[in-house]
N, C-alpha and C positions, 0 to 999 in steps of 0.2 A: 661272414662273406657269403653271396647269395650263391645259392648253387641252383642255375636257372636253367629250365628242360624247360623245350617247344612241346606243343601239340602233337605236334609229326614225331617227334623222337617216343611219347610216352603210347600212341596209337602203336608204331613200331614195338614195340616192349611188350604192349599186352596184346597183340596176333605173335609174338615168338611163342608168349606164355600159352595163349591158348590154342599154339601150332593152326592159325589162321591167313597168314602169312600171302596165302596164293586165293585166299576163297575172301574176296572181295565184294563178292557177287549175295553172298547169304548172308557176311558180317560186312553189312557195308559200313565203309569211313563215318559217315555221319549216325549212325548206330553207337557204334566204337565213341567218338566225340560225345556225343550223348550223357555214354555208363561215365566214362574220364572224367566228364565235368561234376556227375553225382558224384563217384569218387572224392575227390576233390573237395567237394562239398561235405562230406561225411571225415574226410581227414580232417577239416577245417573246425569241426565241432569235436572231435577226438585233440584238436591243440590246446583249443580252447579250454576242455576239461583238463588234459595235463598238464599243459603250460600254464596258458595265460598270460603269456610274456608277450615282449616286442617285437614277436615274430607277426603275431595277429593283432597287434594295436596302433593307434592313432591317438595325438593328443591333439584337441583343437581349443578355441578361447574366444570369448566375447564377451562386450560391455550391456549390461543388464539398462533396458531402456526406463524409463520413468511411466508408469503405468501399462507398462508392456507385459505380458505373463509369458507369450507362445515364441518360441525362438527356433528355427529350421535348423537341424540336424546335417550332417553331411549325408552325401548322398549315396558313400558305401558304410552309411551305419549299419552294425547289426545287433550289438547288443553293448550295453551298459559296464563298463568296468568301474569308473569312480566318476565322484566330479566335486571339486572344491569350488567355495566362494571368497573373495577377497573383501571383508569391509573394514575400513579404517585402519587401512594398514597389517592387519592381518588374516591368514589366513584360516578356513576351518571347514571341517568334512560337511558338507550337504549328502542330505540322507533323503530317500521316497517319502513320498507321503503316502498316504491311503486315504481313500475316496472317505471314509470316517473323518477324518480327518479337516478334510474341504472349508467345513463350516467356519472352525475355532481359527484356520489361516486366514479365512476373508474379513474376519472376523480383526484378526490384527493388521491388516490393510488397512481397513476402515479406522482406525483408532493410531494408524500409525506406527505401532508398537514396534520396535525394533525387533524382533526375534530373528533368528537363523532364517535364510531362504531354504526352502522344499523345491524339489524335485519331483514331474511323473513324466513315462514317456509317453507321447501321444501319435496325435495324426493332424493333420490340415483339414479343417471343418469340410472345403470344396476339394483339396486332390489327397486323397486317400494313399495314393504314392509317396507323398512327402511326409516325412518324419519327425516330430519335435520335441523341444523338452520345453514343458511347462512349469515356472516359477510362481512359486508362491512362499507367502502374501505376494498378493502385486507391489513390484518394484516403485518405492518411490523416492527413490537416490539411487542414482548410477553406482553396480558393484562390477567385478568382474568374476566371470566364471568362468572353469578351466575342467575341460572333462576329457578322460580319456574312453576310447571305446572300442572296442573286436569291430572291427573291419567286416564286411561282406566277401565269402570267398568267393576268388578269382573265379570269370566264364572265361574260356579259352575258346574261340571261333575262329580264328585263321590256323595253320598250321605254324604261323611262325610265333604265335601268342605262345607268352612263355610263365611258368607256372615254377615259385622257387621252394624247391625239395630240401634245401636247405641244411640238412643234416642226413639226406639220401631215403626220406619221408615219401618221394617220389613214387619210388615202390611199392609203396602201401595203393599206389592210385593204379598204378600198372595191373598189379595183381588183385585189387577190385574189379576192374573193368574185363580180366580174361577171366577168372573167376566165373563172370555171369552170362562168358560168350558158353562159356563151356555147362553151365548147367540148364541154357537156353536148348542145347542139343540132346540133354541128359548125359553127357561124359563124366567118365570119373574125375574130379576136380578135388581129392583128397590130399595129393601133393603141393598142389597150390596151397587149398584151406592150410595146410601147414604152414609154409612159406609164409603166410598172409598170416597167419597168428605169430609167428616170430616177428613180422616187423609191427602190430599192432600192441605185443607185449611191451616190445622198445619203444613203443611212443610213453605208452605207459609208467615205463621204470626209468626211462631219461629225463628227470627231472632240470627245471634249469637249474646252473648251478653260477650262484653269485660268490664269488670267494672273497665279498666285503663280507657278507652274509653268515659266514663258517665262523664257527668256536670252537 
């Protein structure tokens, strides 16, 4: 179940933490917004390392065109989890390639040869923005490909943009953000650092737990 915190409530949380509360004026809001969203973004790659679950992924799927290699990516891609290909009715792990590699796939293009398709991630030759994954050999019979991928973490910009803590992870962002109001002024911030290392242990030691998975 999502446990979802505003903007405005996780600002609130870390001016209690780093008793800021009234002085608006030196930590201003969009300061504050700012460290939140790095937060956020440093919790996001600490999930990914611990978890890796379906907290930070997306599955998406497309049909492999006939002499097509480059296929656009979604647009909150951030990183690679898996991706299968479907041909003749079954399925099977697609694996990277490496640029070594290039020759010996075009190589089965050309000739046809049915081998397993390759994967690498790229970019769009003209917008450097958009993201893709490149199949080889070049397709030449319609497959379909299933990939799952870590997400891009959440920006929160309005105050009512809401950001899900999920397991009360939220506080790991809270107390990153006053953390760094407080060591901006030189204050001691050694109770927090505590605090903040208890909830970072727990990202740590809370593994998911699948109980199809348990022997």
């Amino acid at each position: 179940m999502p446990r979802l915190v505003s903007l405005q409530t996780l600002r609130e949380r870390a001016r209690w933490y780093s008793d800021t509360e009234n002085d608006t004026l030196r930590v201003t809001d969009s300061a504050l917004n700012s460290l939140i969203n790095q937060g956020i973004a440093e919790l996001h790659d600490k999930l990914i390392a611990s978890w890796g679950d379906a907290h930070t992924t997306k599955t998406e799927s497309f049909p492999t065109v006939i002499g097509q290699t480059h296929y656009n990516l979604e647009s909150d891609f951030y990183k690679m989890a898996g991706v299968q290909g479907k041909r003749d009715g079954n399925w099977y792990r697609m694996t990277p390639f490496q640029p070594t590699e290039r020759a010996t796939l075009l190589n089965a293009a050309e000739f046809k040869n049915r081998v397993p398709l390759k994967y690498s991630i790229t970019f769009d030759n003209t917008d450097r923005t958009v993201q893709q994954i490149e199949i080889q050999p070049t397709p030449h019979e319609v497959e379909t490909i299933i990939y799952t991928y870590y997400m891009t973490p959440p920006q929160l910009e309005l105050d009512a943009d809401e950001f899900d803590g999920f397991a009360g992870f939220e506080e790991y962002v809270a107390l990153w953000a006053a953390i760094r109001c407080m060591m901006r002024d030189e204050q001691d911030s050694s109770q927090l650092q505590t605090l903040f290392a208890q909830q970072a242990s727990r990202i740590d030691t809370m593994r998911p737990r699948d109980v199809a998975e348990v022997r």
